[in-house]
N, C-alpha and C positions, 0 to 999 in steps of 0.2 A: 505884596502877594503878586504871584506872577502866573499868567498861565499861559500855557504850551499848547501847541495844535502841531502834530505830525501830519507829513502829509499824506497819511494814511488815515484818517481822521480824526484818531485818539486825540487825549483832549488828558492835559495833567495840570493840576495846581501845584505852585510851592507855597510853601508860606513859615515862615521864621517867625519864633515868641521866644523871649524872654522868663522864665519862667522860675519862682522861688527854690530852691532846694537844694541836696548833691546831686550828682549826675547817677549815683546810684537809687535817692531817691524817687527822681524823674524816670529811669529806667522802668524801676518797677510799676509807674504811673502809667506808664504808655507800653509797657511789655508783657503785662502778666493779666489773666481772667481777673483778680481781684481788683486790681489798677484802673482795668478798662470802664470794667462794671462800676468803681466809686464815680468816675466822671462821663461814661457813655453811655454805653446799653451793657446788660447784664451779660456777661462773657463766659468762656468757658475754653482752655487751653488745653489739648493734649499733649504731653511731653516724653519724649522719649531720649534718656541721654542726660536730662538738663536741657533740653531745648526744644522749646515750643514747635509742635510739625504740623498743627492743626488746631482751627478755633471755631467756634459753637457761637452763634448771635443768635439771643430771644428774639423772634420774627418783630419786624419794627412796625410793622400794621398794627401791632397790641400795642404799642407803645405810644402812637401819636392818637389825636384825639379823633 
């Protein structure tokens, strides 16, 4: 994992996994309201086209303890 500081002071992580599946299956893991919400916070994508133009997170204060 690596991380980045501009010198404007933004601040970005990378970070590279491995991960079981197709690239189709992964996609919809990490692309889609349903995908997000099985492994993050509960999501929700608006789409217009076939393509995601906005997304909806359950406030994460309900979420942590």
């Amino acid at each position: 994992m690596s991380v980045k500081i501009e010198t404007s002071g933004r601040r970005s992580v990378q970070a590279e996994v491995e991960v079981p599946g197709t690239p189709e299956e992964v996609w919809k893991a990490i692309a889609t309201g349903p995908g997000i919400s099985s492994w993050f916070v509960p999501t929700e994508f608006e789409e217009r086209d076939g393509k995601p133009v906005a997304d909806r997170r359950e406030d994460l204060e309900k979420l942590l303890p």
